[in-house]
gemmi code that builds the backbone of each chain (N, CA, C; Angstrom):
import gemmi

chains = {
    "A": [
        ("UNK", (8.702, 11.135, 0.690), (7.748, 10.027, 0.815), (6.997, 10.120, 2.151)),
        ("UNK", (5.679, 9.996, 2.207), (4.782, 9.680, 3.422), (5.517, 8.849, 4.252)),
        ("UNK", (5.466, 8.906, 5.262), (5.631, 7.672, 6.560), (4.590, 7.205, 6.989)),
        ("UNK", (4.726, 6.046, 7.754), (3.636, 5.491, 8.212), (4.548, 4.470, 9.904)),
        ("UNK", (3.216, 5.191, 10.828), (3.845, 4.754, 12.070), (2.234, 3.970, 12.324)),
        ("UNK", (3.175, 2.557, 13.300), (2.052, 2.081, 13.464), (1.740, 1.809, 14.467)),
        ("UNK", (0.495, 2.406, 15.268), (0.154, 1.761, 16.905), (-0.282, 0.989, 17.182)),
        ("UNK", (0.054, 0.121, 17.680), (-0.243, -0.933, 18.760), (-0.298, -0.829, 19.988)),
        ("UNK", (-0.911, -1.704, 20.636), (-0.943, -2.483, 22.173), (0.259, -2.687, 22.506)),
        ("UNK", (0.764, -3.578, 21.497), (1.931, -4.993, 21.351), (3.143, -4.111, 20.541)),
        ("UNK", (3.991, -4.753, 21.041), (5.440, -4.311, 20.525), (5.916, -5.156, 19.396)),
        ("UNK", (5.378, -6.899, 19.934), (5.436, -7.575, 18.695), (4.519, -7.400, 17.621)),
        ("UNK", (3.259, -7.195, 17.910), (2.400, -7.095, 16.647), (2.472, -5.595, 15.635)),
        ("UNK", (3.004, -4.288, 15.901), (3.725, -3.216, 15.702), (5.202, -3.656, 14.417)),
        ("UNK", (6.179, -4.838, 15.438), (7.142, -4.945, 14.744), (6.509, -5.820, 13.876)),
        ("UNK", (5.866, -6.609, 13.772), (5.771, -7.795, 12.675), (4.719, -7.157, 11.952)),
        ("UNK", (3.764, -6.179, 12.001), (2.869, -5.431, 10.960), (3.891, -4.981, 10.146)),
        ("UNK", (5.150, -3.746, 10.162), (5.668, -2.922, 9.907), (6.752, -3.986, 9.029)),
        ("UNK", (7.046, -5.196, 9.330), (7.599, -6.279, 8.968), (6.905, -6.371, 7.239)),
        ("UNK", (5.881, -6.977, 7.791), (4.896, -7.288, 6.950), (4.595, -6.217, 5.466)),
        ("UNK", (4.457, -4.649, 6.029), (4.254, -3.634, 5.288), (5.765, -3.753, 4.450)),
        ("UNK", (6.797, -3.870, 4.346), (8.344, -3.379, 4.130), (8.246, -4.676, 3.071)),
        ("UNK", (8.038, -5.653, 2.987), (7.869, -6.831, 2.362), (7.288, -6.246, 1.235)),
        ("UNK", (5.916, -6.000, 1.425), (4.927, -5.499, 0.351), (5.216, -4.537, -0.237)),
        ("UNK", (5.600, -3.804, 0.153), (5.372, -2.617, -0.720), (7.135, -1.597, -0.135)),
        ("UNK", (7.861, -2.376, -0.997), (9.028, -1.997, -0.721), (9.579, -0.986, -1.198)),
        ("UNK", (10.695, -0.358, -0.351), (10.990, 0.950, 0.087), (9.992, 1.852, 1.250)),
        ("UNK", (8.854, 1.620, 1.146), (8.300, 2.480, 2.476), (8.939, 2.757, 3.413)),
        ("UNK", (8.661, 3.784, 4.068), (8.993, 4.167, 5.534), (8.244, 3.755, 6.772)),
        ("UNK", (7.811, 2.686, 7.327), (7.174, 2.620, 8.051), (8.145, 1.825, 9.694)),
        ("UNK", (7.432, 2.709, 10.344), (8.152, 2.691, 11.947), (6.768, 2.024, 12.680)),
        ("UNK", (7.016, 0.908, 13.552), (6.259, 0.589, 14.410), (6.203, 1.500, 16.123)),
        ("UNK", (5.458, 1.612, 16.878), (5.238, 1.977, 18.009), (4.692, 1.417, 18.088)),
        ("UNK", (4.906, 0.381, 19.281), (3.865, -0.818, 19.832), (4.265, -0.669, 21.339)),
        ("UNK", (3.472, -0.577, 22.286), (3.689, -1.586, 23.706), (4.104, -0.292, 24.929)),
        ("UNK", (4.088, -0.581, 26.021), (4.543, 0.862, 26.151), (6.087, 0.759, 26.970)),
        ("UNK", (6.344, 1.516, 27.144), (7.910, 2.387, 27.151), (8.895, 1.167, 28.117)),
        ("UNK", (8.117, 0.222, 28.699), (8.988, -0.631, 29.288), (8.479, -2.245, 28.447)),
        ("UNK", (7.902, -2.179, 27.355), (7.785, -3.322, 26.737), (6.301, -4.051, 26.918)),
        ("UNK", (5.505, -3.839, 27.933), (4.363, -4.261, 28.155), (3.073, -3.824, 27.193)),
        ("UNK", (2.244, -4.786, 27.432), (0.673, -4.369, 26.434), (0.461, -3.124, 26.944)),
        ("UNK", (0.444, -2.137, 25.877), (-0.246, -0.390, 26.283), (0.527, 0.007, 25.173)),
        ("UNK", (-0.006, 1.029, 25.607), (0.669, 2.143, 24.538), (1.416, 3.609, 25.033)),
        ("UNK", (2.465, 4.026, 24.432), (3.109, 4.883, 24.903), (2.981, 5.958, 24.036)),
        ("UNK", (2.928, 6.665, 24.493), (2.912, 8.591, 23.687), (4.531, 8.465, 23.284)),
        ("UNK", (5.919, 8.193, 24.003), (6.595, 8.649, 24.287), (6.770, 7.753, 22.839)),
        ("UNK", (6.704, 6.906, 22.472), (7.182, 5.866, 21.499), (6.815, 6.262, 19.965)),
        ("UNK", (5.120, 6.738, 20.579), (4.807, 7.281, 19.448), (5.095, 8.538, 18.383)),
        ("UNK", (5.324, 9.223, 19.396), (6.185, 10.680, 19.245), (7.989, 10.247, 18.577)),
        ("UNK", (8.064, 9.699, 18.891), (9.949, 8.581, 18.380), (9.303, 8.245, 17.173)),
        ("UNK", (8.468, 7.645, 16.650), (8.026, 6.959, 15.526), (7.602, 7.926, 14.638)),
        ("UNK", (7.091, 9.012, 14.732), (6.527, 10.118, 14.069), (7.854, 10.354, 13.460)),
        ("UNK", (8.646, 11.027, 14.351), (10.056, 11.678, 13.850), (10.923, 10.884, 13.515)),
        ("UNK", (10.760, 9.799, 12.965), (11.531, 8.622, 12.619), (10.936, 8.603, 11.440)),
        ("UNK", (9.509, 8.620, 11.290), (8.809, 8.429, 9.535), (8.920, 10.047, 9.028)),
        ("UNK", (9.088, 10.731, 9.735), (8.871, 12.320, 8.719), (9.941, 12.647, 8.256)),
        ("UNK", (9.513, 12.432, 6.896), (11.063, 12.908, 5.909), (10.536, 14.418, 5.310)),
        ("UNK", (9.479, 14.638, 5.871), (8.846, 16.317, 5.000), (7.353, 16.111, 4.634)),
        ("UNK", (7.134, 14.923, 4.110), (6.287, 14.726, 3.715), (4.686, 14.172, 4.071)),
        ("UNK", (5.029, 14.358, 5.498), (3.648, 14.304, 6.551), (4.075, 12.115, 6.732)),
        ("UNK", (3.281, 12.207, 7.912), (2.886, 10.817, 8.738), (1.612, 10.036, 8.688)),
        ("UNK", (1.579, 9.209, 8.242), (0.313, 8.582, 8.657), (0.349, 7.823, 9.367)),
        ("UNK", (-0.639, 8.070, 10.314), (-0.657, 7.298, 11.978), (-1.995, 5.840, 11.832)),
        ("UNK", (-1.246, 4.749, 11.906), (-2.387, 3.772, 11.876), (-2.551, 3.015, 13.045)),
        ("UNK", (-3.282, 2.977, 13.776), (-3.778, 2.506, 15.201), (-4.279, 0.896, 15.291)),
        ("UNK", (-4.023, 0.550, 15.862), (-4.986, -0.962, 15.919), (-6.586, -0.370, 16.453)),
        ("UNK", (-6.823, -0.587, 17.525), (-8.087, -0.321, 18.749), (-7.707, 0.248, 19.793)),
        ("UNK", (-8.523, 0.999, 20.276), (-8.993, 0.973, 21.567), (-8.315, 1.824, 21.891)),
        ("UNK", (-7.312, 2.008, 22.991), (-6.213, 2.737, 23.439), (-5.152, 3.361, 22.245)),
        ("UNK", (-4.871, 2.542, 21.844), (-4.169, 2.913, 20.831), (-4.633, 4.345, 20.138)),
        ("UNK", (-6.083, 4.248, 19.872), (-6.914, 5.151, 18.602), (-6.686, 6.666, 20.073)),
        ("UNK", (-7.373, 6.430, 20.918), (-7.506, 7.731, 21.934), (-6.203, 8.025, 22.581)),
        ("UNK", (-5.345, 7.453, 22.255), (-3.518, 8.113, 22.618), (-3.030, 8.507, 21.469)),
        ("UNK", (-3.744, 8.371, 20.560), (-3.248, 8.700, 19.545), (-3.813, 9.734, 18.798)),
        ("UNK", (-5.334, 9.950, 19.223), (-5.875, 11.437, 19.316), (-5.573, 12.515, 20.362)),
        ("UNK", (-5.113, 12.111, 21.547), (-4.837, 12.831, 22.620), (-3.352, 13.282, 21.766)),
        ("UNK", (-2.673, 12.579, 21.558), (-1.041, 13.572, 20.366), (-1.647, 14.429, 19.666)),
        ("UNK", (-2.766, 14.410, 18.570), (-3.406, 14.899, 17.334), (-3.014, 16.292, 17.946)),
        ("UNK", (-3.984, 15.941, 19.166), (-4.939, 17.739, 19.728), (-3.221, 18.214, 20.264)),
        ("UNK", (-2.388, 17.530, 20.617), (-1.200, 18.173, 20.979), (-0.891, 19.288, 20.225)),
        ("UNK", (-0.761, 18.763, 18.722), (0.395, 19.397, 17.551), (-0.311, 20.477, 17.420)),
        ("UNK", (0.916, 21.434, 17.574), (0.949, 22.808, 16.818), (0.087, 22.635, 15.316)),
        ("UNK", (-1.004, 23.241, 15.067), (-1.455, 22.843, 13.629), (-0.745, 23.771, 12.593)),
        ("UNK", (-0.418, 25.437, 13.286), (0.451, 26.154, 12.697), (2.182, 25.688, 12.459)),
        ("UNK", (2.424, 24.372, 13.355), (3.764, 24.212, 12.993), (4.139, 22.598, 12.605)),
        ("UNK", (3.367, 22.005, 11.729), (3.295, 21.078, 10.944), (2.122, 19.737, 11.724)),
        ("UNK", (1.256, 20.685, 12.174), (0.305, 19.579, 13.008), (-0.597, 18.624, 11.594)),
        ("UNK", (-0.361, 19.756, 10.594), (-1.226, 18.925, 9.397), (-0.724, 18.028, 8.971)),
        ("UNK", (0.783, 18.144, 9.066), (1.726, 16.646, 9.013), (1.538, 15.448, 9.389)),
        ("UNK", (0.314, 15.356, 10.430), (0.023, 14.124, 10.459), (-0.886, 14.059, 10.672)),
        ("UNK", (-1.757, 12.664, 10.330), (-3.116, 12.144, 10.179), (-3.664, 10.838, 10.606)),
        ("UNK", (-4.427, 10.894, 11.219), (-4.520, 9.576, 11.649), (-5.884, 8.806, 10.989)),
        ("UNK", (-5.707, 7.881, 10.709), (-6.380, 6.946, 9.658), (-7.174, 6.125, 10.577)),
        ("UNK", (-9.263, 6.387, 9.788), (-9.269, 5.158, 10.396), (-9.392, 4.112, 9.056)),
        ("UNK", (-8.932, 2.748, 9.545), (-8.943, 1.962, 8.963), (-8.480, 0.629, 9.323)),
        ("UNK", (-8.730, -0.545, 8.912), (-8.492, -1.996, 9.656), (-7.063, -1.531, 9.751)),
        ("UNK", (-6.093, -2.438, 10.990), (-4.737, -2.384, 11.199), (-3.957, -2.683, 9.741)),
        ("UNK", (-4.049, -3.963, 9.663), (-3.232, -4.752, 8.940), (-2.938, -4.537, 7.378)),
        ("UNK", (-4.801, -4.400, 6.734), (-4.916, -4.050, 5.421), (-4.900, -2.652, 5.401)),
        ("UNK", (-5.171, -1.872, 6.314), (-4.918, -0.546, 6.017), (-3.150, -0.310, 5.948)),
        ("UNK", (-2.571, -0.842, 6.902), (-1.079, -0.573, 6.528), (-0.031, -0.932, 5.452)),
        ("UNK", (-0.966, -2.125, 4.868), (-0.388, -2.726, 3.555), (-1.042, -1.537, 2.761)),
        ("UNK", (-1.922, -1.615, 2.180), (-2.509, -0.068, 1.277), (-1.961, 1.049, 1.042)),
        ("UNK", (-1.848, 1.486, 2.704), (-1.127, 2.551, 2.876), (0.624, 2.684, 2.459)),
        ("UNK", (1.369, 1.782, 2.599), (2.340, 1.070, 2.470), (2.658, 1.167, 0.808)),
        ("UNK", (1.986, 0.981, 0.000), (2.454, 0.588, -0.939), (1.596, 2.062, -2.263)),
        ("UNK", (0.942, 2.484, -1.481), (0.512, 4.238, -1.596), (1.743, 5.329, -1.542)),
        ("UNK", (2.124, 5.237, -0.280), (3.056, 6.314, -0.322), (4.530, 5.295, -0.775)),
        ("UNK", (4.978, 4.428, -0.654), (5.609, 3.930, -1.978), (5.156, 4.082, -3.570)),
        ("UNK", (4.559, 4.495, -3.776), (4.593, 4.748, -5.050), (4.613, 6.385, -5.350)),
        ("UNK", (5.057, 6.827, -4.042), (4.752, 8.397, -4.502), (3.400, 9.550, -3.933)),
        ("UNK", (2.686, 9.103, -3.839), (1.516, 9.068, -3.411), (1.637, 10.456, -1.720)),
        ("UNK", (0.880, 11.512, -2.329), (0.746, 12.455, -1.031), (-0.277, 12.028, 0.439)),
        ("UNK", (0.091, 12.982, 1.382), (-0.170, 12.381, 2.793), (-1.971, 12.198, 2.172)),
        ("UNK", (-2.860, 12.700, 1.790), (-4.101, 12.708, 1.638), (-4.716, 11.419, 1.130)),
        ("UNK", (-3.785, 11.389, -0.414), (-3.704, 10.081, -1.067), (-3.218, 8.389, -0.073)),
        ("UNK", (-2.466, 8.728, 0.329), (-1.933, 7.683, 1.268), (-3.356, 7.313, 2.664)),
        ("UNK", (-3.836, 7.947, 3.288), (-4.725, 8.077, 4.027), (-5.957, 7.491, 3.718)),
        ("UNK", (-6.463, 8.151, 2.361), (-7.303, 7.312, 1.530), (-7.514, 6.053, 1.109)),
        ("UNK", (-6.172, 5.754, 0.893), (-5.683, 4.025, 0.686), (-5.755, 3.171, 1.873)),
        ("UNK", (-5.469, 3.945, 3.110), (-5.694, 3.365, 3.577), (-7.212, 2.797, 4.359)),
        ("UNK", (-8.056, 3.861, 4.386), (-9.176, 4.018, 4.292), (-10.462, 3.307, 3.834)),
        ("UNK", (-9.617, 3.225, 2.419), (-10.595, 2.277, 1.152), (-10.393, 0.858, 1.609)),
        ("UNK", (-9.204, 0.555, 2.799), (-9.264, -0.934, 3.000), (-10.323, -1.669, 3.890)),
        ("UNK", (-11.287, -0.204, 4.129), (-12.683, -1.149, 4.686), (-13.200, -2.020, 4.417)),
        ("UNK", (-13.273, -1.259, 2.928), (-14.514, -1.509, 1.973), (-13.451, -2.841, 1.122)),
        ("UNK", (-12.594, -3.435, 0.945), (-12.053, -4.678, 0.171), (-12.381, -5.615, 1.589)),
        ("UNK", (-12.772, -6.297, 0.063), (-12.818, -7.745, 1.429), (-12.196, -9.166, 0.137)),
        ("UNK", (-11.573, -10.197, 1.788), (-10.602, -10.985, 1.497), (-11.059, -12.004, 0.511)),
        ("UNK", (-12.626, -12.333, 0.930), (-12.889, -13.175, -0.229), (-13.596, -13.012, -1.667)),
    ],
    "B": [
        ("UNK", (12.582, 3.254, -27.338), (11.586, 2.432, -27.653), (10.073, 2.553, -28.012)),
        ("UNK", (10.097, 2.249, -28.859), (9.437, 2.627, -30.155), (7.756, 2.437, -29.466)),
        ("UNK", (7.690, 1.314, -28.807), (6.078, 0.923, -28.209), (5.802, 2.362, -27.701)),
        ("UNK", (6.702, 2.360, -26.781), (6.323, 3.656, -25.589), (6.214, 4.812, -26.386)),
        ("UNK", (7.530, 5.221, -27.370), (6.670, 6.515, -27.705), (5.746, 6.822, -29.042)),
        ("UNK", (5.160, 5.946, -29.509), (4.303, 5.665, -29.854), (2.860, 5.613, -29.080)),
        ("UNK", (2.944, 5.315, -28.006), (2.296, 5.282, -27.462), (1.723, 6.876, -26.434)),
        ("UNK", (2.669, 7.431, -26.637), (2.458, 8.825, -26.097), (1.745, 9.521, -26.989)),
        ("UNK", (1.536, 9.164, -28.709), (0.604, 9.853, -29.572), (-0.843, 9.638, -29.018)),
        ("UNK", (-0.812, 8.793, -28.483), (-2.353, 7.831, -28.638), (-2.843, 7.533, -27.286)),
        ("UNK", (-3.419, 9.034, -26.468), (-3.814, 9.038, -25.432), (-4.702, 7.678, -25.026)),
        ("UNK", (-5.620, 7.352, -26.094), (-6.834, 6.345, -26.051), (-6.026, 5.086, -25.949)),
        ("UNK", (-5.153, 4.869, -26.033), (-4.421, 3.277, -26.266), (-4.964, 2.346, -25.231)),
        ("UNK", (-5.041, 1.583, -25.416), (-5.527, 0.414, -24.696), (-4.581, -1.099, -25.067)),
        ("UNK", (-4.508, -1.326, -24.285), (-3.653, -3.097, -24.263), (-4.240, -3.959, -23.572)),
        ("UNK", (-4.033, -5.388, -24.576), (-4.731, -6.760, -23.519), (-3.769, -8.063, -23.636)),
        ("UNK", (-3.412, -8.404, -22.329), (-2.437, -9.566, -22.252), (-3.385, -10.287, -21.518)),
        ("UNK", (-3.094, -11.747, -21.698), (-3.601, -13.068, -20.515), (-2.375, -13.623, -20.481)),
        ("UNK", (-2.421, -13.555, -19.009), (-1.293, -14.616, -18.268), (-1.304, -15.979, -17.659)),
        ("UNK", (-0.832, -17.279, -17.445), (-1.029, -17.782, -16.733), (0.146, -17.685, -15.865)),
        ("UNK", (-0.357, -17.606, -14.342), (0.183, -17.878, -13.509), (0.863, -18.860, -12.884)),
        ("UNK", (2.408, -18.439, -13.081), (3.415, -19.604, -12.412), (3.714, -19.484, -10.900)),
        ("UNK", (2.995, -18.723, -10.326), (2.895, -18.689, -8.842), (1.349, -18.416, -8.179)),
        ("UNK", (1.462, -18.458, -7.054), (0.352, -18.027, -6.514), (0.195, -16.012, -6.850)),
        ("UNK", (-1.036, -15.015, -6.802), (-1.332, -14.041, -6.980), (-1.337, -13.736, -5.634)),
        ("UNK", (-0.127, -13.806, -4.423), (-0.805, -13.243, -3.017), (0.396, -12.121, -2.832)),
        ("UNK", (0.904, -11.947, -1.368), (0.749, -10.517, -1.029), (1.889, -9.312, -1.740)),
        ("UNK", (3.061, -10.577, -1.552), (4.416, -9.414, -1.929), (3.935, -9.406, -3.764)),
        ("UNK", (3.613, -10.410, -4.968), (3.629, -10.049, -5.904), (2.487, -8.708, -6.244)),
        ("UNK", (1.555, -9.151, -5.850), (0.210, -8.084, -5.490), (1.127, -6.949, -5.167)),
        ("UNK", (1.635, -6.301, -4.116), (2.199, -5.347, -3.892), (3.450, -4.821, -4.911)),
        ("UNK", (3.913, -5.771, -5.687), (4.408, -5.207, -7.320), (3.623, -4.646, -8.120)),
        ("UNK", (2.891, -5.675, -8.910), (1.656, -4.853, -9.271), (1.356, -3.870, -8.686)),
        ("UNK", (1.020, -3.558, -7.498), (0.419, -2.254, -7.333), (1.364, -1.058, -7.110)),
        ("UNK", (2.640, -1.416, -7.069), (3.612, 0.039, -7.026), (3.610, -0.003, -8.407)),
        ("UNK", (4.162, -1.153, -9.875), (3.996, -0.726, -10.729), (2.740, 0.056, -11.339)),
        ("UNK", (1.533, -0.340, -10.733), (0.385, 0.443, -11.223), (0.499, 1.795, -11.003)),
        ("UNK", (0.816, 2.226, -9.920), (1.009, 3.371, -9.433), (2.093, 4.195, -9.704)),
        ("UNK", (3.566, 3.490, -10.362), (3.856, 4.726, -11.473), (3.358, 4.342, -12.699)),
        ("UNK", (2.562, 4.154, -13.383), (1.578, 4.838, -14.311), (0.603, 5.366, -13.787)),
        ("UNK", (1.177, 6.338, -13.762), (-0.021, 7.334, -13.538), (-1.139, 7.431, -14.290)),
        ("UNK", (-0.831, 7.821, -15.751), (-1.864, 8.019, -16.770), (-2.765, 6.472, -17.238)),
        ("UNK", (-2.208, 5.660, -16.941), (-2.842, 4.251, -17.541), (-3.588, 3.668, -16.407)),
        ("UNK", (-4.833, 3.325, -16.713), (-5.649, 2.612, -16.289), (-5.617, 1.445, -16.632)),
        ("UNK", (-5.085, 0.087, -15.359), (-4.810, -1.009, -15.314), (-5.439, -1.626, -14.682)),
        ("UNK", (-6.800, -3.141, -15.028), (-7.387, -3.688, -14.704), (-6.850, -4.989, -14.514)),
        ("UNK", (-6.873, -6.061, -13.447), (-6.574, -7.529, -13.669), (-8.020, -8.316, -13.848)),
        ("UNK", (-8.057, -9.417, -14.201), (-9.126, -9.990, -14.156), (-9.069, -11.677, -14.072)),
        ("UNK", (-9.844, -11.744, -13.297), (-9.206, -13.562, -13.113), (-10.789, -13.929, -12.825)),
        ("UNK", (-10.564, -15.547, -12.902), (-11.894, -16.092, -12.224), (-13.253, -15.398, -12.255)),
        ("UNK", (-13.813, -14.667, -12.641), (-14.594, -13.774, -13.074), (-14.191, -12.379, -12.013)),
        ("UNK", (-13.404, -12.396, -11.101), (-13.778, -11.002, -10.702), (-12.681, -10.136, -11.599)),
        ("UNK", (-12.799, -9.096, -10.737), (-12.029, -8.024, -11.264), (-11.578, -7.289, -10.225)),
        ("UNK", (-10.214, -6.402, -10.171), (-9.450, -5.479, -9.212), (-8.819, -4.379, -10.407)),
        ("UNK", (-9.134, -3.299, -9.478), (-7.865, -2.154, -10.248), (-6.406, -2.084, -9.474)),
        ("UNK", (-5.891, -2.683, -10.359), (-4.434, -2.697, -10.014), (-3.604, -1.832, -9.224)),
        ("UNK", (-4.412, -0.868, -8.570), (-3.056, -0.165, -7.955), (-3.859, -0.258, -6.478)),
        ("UNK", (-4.765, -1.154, -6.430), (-5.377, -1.543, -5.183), (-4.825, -3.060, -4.780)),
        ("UNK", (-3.682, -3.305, -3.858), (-2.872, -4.427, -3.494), (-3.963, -5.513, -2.767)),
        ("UNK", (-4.964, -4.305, -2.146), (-6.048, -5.451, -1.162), (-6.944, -6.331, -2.509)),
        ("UNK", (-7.213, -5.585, -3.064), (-8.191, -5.652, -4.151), (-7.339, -6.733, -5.185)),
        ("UNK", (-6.052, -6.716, -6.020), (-5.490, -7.730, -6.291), (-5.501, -9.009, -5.734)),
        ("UNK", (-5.152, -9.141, -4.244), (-5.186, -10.222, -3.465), (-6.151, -10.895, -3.609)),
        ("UNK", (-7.214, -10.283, -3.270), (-8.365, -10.681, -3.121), (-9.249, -11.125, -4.439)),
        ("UNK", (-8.435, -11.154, -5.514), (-8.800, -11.690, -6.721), (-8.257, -13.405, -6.745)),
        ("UNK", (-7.931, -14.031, -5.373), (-7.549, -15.559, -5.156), (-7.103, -16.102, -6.033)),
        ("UNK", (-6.069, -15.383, -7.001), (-5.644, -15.824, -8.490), (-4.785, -16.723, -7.765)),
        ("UNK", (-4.677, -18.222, -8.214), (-3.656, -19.250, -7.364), (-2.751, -19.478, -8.687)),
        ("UNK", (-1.914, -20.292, -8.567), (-0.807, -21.037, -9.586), (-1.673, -21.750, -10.593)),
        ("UNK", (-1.529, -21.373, -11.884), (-2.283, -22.191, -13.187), (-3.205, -21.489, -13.591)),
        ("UNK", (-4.050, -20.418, -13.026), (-5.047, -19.443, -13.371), (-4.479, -18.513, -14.504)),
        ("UNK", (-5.518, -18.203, -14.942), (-5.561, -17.497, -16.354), (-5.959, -16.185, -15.632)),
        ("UNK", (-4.883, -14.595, -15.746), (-5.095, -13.508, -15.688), (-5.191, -12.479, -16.667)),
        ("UNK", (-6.213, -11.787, -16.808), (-6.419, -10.942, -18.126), (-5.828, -9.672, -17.222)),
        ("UNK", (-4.985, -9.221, -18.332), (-4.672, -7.689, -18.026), (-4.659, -6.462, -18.606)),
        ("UNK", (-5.670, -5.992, -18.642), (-5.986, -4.974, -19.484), (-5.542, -3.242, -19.129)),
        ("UNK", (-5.316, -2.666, -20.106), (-4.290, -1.390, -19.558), (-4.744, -0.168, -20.822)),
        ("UNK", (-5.456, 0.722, -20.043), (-5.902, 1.940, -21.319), (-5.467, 3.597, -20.595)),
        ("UNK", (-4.686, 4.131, -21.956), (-4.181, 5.107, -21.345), (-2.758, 5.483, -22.245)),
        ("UNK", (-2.276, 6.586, -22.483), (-0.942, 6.515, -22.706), (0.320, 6.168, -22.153)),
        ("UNK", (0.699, 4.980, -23.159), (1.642, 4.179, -22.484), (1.257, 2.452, -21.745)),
        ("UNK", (-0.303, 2.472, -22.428), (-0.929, 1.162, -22.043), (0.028, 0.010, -22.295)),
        ("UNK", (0.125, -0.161, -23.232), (1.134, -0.993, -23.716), (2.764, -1.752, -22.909)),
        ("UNK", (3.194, -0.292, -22.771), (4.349, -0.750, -21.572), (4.170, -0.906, -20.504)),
        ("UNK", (3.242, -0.447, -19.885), (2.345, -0.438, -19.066), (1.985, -2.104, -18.705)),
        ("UNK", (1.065, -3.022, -19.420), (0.649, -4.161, -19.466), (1.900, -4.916, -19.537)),
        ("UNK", (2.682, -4.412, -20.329), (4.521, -5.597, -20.467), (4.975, -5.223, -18.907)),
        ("UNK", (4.989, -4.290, -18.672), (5.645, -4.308, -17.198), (4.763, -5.313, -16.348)),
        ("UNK", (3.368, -5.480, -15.995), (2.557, -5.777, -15.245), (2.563, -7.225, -15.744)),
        ("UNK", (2.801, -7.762, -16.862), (2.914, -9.071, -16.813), (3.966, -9.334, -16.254)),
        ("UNK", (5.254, -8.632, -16.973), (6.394, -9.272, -16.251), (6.942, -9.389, -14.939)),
        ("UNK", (5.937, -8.421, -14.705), (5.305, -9.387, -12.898), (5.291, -10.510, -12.407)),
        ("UNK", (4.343, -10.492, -13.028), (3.166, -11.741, -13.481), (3.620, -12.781, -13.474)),
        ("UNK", (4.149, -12.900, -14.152), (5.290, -14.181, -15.036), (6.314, -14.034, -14.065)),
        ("UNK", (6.769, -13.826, -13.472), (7.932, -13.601, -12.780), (8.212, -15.473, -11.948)),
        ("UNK", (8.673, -16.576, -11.871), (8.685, -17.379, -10.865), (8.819, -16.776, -8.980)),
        ("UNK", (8.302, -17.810, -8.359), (8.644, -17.406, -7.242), (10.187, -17.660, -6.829)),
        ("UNK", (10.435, -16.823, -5.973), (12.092, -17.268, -6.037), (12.431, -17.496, -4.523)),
        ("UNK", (11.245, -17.073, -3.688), (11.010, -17.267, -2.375), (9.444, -17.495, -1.598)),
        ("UNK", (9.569, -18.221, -0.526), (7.912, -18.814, -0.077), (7.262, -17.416, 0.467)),
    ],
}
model = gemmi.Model(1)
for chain_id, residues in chains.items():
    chain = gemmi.Chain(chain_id)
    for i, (resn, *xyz) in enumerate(residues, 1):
        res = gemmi.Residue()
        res.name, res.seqid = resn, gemmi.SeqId(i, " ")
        for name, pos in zip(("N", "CA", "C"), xyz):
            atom = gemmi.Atom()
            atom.name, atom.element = name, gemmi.Element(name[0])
            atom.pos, atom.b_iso = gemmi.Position(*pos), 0.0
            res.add_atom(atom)
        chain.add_residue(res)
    model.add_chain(chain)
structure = gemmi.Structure()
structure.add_model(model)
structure.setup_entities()
């Protein structure tokens, strides 16, 4: 099954997205990374990198970002990975936080490959609430 | 069971249920629906409420069909295996809430 790690600023808004996703679309794998390494608003590489290898069961990661910092620490990892040694394993999505992680969430719960999952989450631009 | 493989003759099958809703249509049931949509693979599953419409294996897109408690949901399902397909997705549907 896909994983899905989620970045945040916030450590609480990370845990209560990932909360939120596990509700919906149950069984997923999804790991929050929120806040950085001593609990404060930021973001940590070090957390994020823990969260990756916490969602990869084989089947690649999808990385969902809130804003801002989040999105460019989280491209600064991208350019890290070996692409020859499973850098394609992960992907980072753009897409709203919240509805993209529910989408995504209930995508690779159903089976759904890293491409497919990405997509879902993706397409949650374009839905709107009302 | 006889629906289902019956239903494996008849690639074209199509099914139509209306439900009314004994709960609200929001996030965790939506997210049933849409894992059940999503193992059928082969069946194409539409909801339809209030005049709009969502394809079911889209959870945002369900939601966002504001189906509340007492609404009338059409559920339409074409494909092999439509049939069990639509019985699963009602019995969703129908399901009471058993938590807020």
């Amino acid at each position: 099954m896909v994983g899905i790690v989620l970045v945040s600023h916030s450590t609480g808004l990370a845990a209560g997205a990932a909360e939120l996703v596990a509700q919906i679309a149950h069984g997923v794998r999804v790991v929050p990374a929120g806040g950085t390494d001593d609990g404060r608003l930021g973001t940590s590489t070090e957390r994020i990198w823990a969260a990756i290898a916490a969602a990869n069961t084989g089947d690649g990661v999808l990385l969902i970002p809130d804003l801002g910092s989040s999105v460019l620490t989280a491209l600064t990892l991208l350019a890290d990975l070996d692409p020859q040694d499973g850098g394609k394993q992960v992907v980072l999505a753009d897409a709203p936080f919240i509805e993209g992680a529910v989408a995504a969430g209930v995508a690779a719960s159903g089976g759904f490959d890293l491409a497919a999952v990405a997509m879902a989450a993706q397409e949650a631009r374009d839905v709107r609430k009302l | 069971m006889s629906a289902s493989s019956e239903a494996r003759q008849f690639a074209d099958e199509a099914a139509e249920r209306t439900v009314v809703l004994p709960k609200h249509l929001h996030a965790r049931p939506a997210g049933q629906v849409a894992q059940a949509a999503a193992r059928c693979a082969d069946v194409t599953i539409d909801l339809a409420a209030g005049g709009r419409r969502a394809n079911a294996r889209s959870v945002l897109a369900v939601m966002a069909l504001g189906a509340v408690t007492g609404s009338e949901v059409q559920v339409t399902a074409v494909g092999p295996g439509a049939e069990a397909a639509a019985e699963e997705i009602c019995r969703i549907l129908l399901t009471p809430e058993t938590d807020s």
